[in-house]
N, CA, C and O atoms as CSV, one atom per row, in Angstrom:
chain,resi,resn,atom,element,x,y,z
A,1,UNK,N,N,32.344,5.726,-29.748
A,1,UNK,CA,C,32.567,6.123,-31.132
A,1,UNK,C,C,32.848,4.888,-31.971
A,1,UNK,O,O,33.782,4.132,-31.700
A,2,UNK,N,N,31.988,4.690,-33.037
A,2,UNK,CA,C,32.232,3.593,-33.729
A,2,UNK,C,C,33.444,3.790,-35.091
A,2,UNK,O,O,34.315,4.657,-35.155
A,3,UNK,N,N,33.176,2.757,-36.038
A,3,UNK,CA,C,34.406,3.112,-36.791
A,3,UNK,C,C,33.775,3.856,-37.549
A,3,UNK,O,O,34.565,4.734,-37.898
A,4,UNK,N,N,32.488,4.069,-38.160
A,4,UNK,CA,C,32.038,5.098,-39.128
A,4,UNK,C,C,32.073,6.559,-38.807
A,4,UNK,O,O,32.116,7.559,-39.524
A,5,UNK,N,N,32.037,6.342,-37.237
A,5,UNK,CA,C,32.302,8.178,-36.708
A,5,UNK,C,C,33.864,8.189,-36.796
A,5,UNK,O,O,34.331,9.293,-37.078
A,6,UNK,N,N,34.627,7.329,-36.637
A,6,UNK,CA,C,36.019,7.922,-36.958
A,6,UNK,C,C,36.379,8.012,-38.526
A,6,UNK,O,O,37.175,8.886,-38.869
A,7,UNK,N,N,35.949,7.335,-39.284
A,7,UNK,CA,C,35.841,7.319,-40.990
A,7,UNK,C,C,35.570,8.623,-41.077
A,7,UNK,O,O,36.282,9.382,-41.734
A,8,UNK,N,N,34.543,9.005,-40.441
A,8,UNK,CA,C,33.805,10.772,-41.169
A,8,UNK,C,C,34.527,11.431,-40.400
A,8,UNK,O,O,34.971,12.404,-41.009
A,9,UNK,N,N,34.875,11.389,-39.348
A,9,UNK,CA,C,35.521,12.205,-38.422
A,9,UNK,C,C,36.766,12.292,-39.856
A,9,UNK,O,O,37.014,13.494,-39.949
A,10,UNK,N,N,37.293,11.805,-40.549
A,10,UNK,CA,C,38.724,11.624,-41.045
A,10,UNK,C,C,38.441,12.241,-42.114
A,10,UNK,O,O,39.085,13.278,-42.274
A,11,UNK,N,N,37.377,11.860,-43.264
A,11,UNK,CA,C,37.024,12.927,-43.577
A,11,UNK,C,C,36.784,14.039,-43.986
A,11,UNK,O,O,36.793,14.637,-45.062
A,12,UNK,N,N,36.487,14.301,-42.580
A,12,UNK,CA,C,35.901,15.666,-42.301
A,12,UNK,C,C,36.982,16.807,-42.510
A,12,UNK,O,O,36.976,17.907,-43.063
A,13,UNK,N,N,38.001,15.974,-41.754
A,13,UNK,CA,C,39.202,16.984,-41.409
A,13,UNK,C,C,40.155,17.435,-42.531
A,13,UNK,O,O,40.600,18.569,-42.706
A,14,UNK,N,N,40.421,16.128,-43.383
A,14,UNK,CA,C,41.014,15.773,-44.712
A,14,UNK,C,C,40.506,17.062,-45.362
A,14,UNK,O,O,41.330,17.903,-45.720
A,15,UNK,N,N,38.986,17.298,-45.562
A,15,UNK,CA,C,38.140,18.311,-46.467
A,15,UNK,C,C,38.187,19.242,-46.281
A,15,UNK,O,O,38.205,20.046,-47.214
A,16,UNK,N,N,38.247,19.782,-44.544
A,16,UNK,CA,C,39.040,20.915,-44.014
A,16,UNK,C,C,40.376,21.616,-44.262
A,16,UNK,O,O,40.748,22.788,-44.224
A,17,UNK,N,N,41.121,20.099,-44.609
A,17,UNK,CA,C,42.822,20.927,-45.203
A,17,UNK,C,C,42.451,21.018,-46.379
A,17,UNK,O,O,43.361,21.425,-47.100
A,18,UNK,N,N,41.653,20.849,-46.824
A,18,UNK,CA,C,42.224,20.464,-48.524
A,18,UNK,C,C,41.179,22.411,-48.723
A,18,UNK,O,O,41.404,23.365,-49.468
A,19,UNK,N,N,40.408,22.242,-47.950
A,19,UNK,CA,C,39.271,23.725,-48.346
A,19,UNK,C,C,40.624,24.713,-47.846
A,19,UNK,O,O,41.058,25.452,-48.730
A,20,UNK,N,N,41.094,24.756,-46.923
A,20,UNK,CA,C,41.639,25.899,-46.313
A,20,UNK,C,C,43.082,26.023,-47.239
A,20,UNK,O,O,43.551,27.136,-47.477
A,21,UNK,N,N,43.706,24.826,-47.715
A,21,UNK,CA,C,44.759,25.095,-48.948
A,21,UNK,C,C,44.482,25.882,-50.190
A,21,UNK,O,O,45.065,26.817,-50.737
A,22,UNK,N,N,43.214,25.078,-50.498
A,22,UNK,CA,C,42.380,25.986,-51.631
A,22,UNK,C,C,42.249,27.226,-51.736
A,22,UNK,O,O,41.980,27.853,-52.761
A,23,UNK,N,N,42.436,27.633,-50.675
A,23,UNK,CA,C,41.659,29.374,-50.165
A,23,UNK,C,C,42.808,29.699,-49.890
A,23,UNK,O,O,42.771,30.923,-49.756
A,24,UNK,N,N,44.058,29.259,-49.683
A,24,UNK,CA,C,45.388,30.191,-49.308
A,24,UNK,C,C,45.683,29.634,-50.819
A,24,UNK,O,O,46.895,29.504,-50.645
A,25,UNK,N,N,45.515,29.265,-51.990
A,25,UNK,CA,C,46.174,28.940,-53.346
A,25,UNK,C,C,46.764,30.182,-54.013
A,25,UNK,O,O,46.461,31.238,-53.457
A,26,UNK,N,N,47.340,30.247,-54.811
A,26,UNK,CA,C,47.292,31.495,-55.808
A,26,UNK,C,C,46.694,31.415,-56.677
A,26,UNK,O,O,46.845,32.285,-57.536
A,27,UNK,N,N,45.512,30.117,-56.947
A,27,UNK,CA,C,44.189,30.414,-58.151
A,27,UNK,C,C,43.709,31.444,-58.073
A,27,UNK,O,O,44.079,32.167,-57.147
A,28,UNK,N,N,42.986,31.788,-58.741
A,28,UNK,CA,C,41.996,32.611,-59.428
A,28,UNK,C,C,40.724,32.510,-58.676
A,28,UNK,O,O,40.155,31.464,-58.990
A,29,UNK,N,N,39.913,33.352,-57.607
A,29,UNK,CA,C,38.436,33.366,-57.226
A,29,UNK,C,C,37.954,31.965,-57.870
A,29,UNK,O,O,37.961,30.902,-57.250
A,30,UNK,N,N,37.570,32.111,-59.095
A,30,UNK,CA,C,36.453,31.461,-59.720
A,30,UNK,C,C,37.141,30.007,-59.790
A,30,UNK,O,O,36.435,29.015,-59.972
A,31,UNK,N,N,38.632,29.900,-59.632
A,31,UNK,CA,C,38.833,28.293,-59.713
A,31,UNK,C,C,38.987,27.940,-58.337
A,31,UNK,O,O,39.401,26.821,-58.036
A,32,UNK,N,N,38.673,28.851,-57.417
A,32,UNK,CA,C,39.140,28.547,-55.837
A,32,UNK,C,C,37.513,28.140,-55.539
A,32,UNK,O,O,37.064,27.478,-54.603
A,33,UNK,N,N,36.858,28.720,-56.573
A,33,UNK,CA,C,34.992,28.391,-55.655
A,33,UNK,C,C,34.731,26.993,-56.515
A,33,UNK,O,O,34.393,26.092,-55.747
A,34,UNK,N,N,34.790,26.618,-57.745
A,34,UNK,CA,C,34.630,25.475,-58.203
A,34,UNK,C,C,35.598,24.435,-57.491
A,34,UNK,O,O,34.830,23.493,-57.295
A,35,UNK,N,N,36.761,24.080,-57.020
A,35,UNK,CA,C,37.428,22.954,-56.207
A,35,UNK,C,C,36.679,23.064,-54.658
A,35,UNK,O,O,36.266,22.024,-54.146
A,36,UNK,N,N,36.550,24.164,-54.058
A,36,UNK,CA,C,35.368,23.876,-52.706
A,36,UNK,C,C,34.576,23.388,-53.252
A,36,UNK,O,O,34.568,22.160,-53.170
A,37,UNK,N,N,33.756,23.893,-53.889
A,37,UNK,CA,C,32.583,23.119,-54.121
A,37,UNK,C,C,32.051,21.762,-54.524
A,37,UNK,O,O,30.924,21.277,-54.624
A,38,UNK,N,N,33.482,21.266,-54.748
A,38,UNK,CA,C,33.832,19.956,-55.685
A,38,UNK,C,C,34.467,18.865,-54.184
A,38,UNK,O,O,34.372,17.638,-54.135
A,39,UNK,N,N,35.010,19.659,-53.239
A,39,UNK,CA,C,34.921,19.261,-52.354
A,39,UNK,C,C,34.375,19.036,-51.139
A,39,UNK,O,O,34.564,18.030,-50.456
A,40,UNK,N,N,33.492,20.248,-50.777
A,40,UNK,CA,C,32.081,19.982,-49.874
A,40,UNK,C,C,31.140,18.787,-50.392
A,40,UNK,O,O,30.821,17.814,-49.710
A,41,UNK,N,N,30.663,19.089,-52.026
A,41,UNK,CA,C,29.728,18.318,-52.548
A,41,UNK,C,C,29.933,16.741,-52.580
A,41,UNK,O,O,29.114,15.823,-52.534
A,42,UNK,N,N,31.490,16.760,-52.689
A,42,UNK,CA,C,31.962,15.023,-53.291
A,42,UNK,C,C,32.885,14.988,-52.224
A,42,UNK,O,O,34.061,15.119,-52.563
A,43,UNK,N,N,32.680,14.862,-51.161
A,43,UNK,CA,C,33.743,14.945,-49.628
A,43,UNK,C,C,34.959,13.769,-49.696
A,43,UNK,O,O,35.976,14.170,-49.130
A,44,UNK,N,N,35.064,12.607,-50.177
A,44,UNK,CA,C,36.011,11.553,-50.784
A,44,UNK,C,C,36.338,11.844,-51.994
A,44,UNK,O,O,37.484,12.164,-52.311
A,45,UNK,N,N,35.392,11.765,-52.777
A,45,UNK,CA,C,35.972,12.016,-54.069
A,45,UNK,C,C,36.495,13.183,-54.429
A,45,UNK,O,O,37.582,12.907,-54.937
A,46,UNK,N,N,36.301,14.541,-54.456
A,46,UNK,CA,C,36.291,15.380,-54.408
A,46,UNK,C,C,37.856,15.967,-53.780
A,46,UNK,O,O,38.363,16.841,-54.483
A,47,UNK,N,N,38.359,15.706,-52.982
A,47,UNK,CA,C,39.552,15.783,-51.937
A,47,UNK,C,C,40.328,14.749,-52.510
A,47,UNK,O,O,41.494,15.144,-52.485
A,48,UNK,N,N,40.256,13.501,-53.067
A,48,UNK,CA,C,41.124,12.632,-53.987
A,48,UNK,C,C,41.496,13.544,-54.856
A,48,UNK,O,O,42.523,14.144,-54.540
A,49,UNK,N,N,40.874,13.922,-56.099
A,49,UNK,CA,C,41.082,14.648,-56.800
A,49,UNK,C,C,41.191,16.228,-56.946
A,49,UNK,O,O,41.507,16.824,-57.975
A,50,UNK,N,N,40.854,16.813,-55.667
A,50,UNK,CA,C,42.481,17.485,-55.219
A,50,UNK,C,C,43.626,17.319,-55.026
A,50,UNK,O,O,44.501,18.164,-55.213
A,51,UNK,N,N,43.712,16.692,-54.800
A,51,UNK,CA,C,44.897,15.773,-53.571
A,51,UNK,C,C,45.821,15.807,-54.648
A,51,UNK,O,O,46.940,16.306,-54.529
A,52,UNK,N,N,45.358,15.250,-55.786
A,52,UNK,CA,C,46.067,14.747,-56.831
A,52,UNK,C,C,46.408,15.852,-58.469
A,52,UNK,O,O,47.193,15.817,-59.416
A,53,UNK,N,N,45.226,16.761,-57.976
A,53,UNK,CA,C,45.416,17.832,-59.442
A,53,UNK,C,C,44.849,19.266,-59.228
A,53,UNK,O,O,44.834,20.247,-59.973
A,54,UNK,N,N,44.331,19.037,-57.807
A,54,UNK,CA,C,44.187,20.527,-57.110
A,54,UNK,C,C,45.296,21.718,-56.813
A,54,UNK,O,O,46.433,21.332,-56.544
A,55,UNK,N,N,45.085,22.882,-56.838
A,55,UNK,CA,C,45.829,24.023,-56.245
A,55,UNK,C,C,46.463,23.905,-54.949
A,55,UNK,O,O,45.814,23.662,-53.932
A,56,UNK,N,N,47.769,24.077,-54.963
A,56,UNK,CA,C,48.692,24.215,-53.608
A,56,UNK,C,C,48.237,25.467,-53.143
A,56,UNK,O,O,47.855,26.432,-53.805
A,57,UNK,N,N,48.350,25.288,-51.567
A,57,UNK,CA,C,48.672,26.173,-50.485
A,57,UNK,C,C,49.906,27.223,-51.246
A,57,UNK,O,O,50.659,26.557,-51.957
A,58,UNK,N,N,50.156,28.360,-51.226
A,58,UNK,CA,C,51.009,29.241,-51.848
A,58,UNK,C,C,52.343,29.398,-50.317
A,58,UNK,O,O,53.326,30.133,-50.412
A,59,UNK,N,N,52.107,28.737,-49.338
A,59,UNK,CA,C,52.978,28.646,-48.138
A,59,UNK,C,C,53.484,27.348,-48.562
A,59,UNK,O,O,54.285,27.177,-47.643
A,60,UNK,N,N,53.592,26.351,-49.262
A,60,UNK,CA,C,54.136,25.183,-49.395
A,60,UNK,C,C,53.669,24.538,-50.320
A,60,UNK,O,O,54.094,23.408,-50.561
């Protein structure tokens, strides 16, 4: 495994919490499908700017 498979490997996973927070949020449907989509599409960028102005998990 080189360092670019652990880069995406990281990621990958990052985009995984940030989708599955999204989807436990207390947004609204329609603002829960525009931040996935903002994060599948833009997988770094996209998850930054969650990270930073996205919807919380409603468990924490």
């Amino acid at each position: 495994m080189g360092i670019n498979s652990i880069g995406g490997l990281i990621v990958f996973v990052l985009d995984i919490w940030a989708i599955v927070s999204i989807f436990n949020s207390n947004a609204t449907t329609g603002t829960k499908v525009i931040w996935i989509v903002l994060v599948v599409l833009l997988p770094i960028i996209g998850f930054l700017i969650w990270f930073f102005a996205g919807p919380r998990s409603a468990r924490g």
